[in-house]
N, C-alpha and C positions, 0 to 999 in steps of 0.2 A: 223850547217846548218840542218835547216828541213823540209821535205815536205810539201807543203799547195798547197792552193787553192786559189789565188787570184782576184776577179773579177774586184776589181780597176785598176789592172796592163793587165787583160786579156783586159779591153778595152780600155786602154790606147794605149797597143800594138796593139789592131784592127784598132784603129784611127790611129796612125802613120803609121801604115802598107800601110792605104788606101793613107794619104798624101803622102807617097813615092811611092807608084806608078801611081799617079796622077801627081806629079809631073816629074817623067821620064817618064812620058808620054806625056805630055800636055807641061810643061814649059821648055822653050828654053833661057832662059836668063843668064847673066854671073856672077848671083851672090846666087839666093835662090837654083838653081840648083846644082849646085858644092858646095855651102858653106851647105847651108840650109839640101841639102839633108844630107851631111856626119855627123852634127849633129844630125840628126834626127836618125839616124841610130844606134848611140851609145845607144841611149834612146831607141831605138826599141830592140832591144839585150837585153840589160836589163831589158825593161819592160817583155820581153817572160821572161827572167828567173824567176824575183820577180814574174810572176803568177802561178810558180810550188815551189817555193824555199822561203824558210825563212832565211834569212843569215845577217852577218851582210853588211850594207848598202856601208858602205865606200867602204871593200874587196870588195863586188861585183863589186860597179863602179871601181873600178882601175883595176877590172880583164880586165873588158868589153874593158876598153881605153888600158891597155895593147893587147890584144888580137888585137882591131883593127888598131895598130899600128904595130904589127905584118905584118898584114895581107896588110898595106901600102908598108909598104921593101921590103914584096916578090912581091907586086906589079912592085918596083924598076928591081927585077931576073925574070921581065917576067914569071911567076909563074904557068898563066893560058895554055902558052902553054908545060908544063911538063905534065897536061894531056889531052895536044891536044885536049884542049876546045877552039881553040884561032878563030875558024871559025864556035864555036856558041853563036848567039847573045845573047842571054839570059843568058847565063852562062859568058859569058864574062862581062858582065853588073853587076848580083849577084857581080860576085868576085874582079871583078876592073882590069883593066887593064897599067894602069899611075900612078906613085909614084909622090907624089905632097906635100910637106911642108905645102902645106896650108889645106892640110886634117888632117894633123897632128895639127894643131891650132883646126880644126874644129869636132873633135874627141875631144878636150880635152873641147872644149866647151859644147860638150855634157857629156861629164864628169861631169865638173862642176853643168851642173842642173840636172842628177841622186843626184848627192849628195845632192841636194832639195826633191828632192821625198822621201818622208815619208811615213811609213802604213798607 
């Protein structure tokens, strides 16, 4: 692993940044919402790291989908209120609050196109 500089990944991550919060902002529906966003998400992660980090591609995504499968379960242990962030919206929103099977489909989808992304 080595430090760089990536600008394909820095605006990769700008754009998806901007779709997710366009989208938790603006779209209310039952399916790009909840689905759409939690992929997007995986690839957002990752694309921040490839724009500091030269690593290999695979390790990275399976770190990113490990990580936010992680970060699903403790969703499961009510997580966010261990630091009595459970009565702020924004931070409740970042960190998740509902463990869901299908974030875990929807995480590994975004998995799956990291491991498309190429330098």
């Amino acid at each position: 692993m080595k430090l760089t500089f990536s600008y394909k990944f820095l605006i990769l991550f700008l754009v998806i940044l901007i779709a997710e919060i366009l989208i938790g902002k603006y779209l209310h529906d039952p399916f790009i919402r909840p689905f759409g966003g939690d992929v997007l998400v995986v690839i957002l992660i990752y694309a921040f790291l490839r724009t500091f980090l030269l690593t290999n591609n695979k390790k990275l995504a399976s770190g990113v989908f490990v990580f936010a499968c992680i970060i699903e379960f403790l969703q499961a242990l009510h997580y966010v209120t261990w630091f009595g962030l459970e009565d702020n919206k924004l931070m409740s929103i970042v960190m998740g609050t509902s463990f869901s099977y299908y974030d875990l489909l929807a995480y590994f989808g975004g998995y799956l196109i990291c491991l498309m992304l190429k330098d």
